[in-house]
PASEBA-1860 file (N, C-alpha, C; in nm, 3 decimals):
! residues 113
1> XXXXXXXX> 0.104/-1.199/-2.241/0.039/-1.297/-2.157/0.024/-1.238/-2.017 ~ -0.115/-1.265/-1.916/-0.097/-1.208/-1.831/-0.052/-1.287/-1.764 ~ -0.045/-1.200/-1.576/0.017/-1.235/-1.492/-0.073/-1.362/-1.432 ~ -0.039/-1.464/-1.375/-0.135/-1.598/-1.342/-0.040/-1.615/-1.209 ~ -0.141/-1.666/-1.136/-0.075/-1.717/-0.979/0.036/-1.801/-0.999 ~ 0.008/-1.913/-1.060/0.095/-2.076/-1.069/0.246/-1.968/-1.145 ~ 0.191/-1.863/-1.206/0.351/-1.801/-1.301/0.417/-1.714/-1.212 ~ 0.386/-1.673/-1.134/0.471/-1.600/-1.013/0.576/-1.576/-1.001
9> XXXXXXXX> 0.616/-1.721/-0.935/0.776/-1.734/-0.912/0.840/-1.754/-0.994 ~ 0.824/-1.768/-1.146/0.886/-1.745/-1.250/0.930/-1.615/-1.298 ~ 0.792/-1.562/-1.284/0.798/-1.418/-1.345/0.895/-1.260/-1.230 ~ 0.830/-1.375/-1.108/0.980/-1.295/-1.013/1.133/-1.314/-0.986 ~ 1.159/-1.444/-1.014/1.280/-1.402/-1.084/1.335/-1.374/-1.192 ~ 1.250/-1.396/-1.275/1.321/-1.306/-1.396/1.323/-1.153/-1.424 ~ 1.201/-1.131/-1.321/1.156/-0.958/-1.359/1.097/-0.931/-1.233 ~ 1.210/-0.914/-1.181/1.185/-0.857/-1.018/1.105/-0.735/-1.034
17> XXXXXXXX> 1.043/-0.639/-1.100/0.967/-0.498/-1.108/0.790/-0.589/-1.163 ~ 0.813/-0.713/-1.174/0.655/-0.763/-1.202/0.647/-0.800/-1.082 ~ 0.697/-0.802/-0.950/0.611/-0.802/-0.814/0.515/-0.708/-0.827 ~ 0.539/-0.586/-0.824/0.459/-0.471/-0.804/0.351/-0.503/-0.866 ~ 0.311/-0.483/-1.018/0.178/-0.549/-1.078/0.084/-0.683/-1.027 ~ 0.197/-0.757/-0.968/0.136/-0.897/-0.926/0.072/-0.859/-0.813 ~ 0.089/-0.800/-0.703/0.081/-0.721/-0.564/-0.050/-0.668/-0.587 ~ -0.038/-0.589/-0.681/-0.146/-0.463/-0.738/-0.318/-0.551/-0.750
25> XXXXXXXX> -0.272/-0.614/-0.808/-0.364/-0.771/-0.950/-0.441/-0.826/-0.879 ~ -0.305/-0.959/-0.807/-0.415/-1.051/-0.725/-0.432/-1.015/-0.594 ~ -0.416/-0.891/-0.504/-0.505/-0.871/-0.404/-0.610/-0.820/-0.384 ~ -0.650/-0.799/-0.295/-0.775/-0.768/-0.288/-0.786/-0.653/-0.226 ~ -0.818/-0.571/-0.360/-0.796/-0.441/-0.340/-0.876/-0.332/-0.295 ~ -0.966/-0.389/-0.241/-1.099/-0.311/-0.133/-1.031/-0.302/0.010 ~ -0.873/-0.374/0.023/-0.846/-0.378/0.162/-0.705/-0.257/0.142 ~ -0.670/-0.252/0.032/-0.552/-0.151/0.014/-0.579/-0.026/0.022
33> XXXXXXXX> -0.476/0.076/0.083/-0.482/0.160/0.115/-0.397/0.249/-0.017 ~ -0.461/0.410/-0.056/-0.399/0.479/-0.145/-0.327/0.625/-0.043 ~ -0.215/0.671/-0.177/-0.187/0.762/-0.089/-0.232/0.891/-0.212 ~ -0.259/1.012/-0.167/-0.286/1.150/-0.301/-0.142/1.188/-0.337 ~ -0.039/1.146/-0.382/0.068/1.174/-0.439/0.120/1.312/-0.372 ~ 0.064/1.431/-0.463/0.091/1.563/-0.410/0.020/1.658/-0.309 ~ -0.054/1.566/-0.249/-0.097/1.621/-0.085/-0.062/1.561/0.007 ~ -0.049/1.427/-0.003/0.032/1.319/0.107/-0.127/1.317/0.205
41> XXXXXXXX> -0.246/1.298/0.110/-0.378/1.292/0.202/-0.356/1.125/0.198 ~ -0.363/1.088/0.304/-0.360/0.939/0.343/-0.451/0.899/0.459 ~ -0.483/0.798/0.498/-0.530/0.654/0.385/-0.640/0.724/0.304 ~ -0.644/0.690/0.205/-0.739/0.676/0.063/-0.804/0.529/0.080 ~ -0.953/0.467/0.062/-0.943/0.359/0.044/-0.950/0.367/-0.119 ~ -0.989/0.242/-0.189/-0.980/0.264/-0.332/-1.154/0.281/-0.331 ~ -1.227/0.214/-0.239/-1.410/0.297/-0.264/-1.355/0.414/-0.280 ~ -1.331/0.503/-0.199/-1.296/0.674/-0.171/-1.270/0.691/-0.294
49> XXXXXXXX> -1.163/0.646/-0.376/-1.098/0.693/-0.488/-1.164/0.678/-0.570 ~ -1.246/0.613/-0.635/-1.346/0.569/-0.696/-1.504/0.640/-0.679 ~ -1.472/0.681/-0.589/-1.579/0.743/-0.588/-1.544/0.963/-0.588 ~ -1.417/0.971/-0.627/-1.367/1.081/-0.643/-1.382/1.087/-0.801 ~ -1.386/1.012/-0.878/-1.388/1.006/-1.019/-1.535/0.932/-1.066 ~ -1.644/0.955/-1.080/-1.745/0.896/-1.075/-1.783/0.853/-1.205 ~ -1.717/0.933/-1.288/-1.762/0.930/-1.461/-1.659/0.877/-1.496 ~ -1.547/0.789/-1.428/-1.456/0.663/-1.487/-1.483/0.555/-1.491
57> XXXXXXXX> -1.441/0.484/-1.594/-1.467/0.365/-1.576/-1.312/0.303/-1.537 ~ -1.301/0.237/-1.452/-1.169/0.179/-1.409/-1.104/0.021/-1.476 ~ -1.049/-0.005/-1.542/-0.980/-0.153/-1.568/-0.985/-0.261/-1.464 ~ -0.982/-0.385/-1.444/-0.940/-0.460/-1.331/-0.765/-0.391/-1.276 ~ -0.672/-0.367/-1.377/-0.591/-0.370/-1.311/-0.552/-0.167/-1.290 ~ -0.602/-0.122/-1.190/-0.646/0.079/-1.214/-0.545/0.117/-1.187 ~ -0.476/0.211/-1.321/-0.284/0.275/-1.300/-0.358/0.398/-1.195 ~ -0.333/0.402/-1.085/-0.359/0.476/-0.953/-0.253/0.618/-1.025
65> XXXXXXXX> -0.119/0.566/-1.089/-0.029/0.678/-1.106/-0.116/0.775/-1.204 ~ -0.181/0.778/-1.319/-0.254/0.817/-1.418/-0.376/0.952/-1.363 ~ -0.369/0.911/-1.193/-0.469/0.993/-1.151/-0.403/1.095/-1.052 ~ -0.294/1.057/-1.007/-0.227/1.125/-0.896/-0.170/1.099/-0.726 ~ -0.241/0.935/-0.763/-0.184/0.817/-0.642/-0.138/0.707/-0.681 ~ -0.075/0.658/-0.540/-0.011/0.552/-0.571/-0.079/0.482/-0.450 ~ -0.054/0.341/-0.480/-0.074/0.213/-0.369/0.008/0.224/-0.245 ~ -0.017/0.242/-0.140/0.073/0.199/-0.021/0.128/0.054/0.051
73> XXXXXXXX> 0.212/-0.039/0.020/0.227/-0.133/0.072/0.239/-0.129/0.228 ~ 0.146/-0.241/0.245/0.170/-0.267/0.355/0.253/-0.362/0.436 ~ 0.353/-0.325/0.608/0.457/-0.365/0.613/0.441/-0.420/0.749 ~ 0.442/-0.512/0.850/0.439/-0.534/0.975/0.490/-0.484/1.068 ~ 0.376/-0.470/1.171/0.369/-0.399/1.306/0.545/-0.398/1.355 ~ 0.610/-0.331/1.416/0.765/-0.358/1.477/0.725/-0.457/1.593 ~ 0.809/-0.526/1.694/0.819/-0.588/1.738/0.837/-0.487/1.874 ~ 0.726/-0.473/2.008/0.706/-0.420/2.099/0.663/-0.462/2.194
81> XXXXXXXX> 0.682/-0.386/2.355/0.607/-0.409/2.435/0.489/-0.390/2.453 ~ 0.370/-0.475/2.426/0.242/-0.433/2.446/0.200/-0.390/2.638 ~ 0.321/-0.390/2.707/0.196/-0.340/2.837/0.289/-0.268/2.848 ~ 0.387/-0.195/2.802/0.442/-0.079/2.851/0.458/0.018/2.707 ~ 0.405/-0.047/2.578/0.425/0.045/2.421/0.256/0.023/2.327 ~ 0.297/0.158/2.266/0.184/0.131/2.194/0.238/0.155/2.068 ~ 0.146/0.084/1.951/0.237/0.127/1.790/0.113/0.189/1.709 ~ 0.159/0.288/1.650/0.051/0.345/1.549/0.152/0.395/1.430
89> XXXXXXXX> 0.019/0.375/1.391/0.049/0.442/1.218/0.083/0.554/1.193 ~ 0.190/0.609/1.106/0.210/0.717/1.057/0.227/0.722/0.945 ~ 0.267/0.856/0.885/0.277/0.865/0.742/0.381/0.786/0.642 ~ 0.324/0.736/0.515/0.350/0.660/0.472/0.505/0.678/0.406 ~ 0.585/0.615/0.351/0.742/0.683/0.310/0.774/0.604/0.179 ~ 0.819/0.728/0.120/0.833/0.684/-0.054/0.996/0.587/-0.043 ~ 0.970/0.496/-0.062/1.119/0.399/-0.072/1.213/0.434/-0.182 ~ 1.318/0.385/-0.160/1.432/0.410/-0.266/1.406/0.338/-0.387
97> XXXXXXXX> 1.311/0.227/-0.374/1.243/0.130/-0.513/1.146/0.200/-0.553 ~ 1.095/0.343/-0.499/0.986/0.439/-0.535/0.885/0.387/-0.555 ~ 0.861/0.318/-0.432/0.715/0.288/-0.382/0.680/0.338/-0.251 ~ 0.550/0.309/-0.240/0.497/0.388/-0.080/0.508/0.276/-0.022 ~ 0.541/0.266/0.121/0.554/0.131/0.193/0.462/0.245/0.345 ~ 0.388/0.186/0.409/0.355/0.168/0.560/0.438/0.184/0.637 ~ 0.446/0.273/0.737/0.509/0.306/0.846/0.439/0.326/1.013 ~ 0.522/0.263/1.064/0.515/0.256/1.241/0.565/0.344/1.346
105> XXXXXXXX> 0.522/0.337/1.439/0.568/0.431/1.517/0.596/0.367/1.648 ~ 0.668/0.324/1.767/0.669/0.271/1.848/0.715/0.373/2.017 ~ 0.537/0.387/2.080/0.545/0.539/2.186/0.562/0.455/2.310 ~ 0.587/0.498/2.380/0.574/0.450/2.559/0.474/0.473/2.606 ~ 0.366/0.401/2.710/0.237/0.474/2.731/0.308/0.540/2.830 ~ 0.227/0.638/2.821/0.177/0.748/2.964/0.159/0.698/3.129 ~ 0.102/0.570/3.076/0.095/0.528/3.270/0.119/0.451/3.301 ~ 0.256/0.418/3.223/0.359/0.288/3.317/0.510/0.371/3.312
113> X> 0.561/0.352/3.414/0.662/0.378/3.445/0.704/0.441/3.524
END
């Protein structure tokens, strides 16, 4: 049976590793970012990726692992000073749940202080 919105919170606590598929499924995955596994070429969008394989046909739900990427979750900005910090993106970091999660960076500007 597949995964259904209203089954969610069922299916997450019983099987905490069906977040990931659910994550994968019902978002909207023109806004997710990929990473190239063994080049660490990042952001990928999934157009990009899709358009690296032109003679595939992809499933609704596309095993990214099968090709040589994975999904990057995304994680919120840190909590900063916006008139004395700036936050940017950096490279993404494989978690101990061996997923890619989003990473921050939090700099001082240059012309305060």
């Amino acid at each position: 049976m597949p995964l259904r919105e209203d089954h969610f919170p069922l299916y997450l606590i019983l099987f905490p590793p069906l977040y990931t598929l659910y994550y994968i499924h019902y978002t909207n995955l023109t806004m997710a970012n990929l990473i190239k596994i063994d080049t660490r070429e990042y952001p990928v969008t999934v157009e990009e990726f899709k358009l690296r394989f032109p003679d595939t046909s992809f499933p609704v739900q596309i095993p990214f692992a099968d090709f040589g990427y994975a999904v990057v979750f995304p994680t919120p900005q840190p909590a900063h000073d916006a008139t004395t910090q700036t936050v940017r993106e950096i490279a993404p970091a494989l978690t101990h749940k061996g997923t890619w999660e989003q990473r921050w960076k939090v700099e001082s500007d240059k012309n305060t202080g």
